[in-house]
C-alpha positions as CSV (number, residue, x, y, z in Angstrom):
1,X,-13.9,6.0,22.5
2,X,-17.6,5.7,21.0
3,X,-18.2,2.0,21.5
4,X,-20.1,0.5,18.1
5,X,-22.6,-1.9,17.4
6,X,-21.9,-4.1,14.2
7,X,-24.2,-6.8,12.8
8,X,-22.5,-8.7,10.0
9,X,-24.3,-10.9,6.9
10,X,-24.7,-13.6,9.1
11,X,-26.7,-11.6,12.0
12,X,-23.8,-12.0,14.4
13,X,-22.7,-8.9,16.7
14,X,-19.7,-7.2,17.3
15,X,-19.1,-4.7,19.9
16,X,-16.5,-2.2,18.0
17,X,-14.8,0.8,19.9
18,X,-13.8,3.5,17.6
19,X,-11.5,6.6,18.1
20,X,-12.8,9.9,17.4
21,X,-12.0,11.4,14.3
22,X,-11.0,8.0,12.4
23,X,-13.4,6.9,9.7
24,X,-15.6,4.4,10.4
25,X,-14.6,2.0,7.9
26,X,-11.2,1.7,10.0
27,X,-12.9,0.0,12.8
28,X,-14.8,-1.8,10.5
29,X,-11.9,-2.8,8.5
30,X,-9.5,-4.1,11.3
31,X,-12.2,-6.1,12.9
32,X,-12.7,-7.6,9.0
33,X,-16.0,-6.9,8.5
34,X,-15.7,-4.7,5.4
35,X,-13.0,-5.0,2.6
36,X,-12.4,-1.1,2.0
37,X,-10.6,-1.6,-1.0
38,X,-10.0,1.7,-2.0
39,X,-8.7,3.1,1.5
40,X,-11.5,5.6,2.0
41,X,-12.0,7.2,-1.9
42,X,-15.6,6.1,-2.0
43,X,-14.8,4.6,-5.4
44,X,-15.4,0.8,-4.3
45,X,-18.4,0.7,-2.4
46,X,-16.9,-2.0,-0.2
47,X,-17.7,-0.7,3.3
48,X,-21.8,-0.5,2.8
49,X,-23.5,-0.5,5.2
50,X,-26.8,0.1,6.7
51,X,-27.4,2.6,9.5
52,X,-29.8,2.3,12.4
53,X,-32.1,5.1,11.1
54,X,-31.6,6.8,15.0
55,X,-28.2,7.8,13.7
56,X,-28.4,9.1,10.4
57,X,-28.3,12.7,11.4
58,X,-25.9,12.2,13.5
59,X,-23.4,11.4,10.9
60,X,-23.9,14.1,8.9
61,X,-25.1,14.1,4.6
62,X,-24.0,11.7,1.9
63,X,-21.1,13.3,0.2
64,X,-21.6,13.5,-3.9
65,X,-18.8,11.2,-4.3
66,X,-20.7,8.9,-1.8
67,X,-24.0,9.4,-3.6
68,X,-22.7,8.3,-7.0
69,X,-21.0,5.3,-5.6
70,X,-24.4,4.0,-3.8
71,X,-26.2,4.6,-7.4
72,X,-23.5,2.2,-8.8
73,X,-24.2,-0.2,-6.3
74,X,-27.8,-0.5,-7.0
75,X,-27.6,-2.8,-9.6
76,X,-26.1,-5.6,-7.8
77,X,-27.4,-5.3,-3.9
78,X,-29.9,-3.5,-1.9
79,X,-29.5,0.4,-0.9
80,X,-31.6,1.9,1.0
81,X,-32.6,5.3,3.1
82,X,-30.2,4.5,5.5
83,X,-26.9,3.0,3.1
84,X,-24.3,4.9,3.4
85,X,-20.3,4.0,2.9
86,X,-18.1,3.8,6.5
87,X,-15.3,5.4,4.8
88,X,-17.2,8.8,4.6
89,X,-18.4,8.9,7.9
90,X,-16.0,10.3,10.8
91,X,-16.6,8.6,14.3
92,X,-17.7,11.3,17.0
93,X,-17.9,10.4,20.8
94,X,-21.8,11.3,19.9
95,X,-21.9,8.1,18.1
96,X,-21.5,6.2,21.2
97,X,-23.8,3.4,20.9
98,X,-24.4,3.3,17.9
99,X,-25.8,0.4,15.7
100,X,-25.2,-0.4,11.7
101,X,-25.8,-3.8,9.6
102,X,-23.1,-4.9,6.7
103,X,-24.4,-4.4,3.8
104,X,-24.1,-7.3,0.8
105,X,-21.3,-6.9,-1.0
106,X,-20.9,-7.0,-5.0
C-alpha cells in the first residue's frame, strides 16, 4: 500500500495510503480532499492537482481526454508542467512516497 503525501489549499498535510491499482483520485476523494464529480471521466476537472515533478514519469502521460480537460481549466486557475487529474492516474506500489499539492478549484 504506496503511502501518499497530500498538501491541501491550506498548506496542511495528509499522509494517504493508497491500494494499487485504484485511481488516485479514490484516496483523494475519501479523505475529502478533491470533489471528483464525475467519478473518474476526466470531464470535471475536480481532482487537479499538482505533482511533485520527481513523480511525473512515474505516473505515466496525460491521456487526450486529460489534456483537453486541463486546457478547459486554464481559464479559471493555474496549470502547470506538473497538473495533472488524480482520476487518470493508477496508484503503483512505485509511487510509494510520493508527494502532490491540490490544485484550486473552479
Amino acid at each position: 500500500m504506496p503511502k501518499i503525501t497530500v498538501f491541501d489549499l491550506d498548506g496542511k498535510q495528509h499522509i494517504l495510503l493508497g491500494n494499487s491499482g485504484d485511481a488516485l483520485m479514490e484516496p483523494l476523494r475519501d479523505e475529502g480532499l478533491v470533489e471528483a464529480t464525475c467519478g473518474g471521466a476526466a470531464s470535471c476537472g475536480t481532482c487537479h492537482i499538482y505533482l511533485g515533478a520527481d513523480w511525473l514519469e512515474k505516473c505515466g502521460e496525460r491521456t487526450e481526454d486529460e489534456g483537453y480537460m486541463l486546457e478547459g481549466l486554464e481559464e479559471h486557475v493555474e496549470v502547470k508542467s506538473v497538473s495533472r487529474l488524480a482520476c487518470q492516474i493508477t496508484i503503483t506500489d512505485d509511487m510509494d512516497g510520493m508527494t502532490m499539492d491540490i490544485a484550486p478549484q473552479i
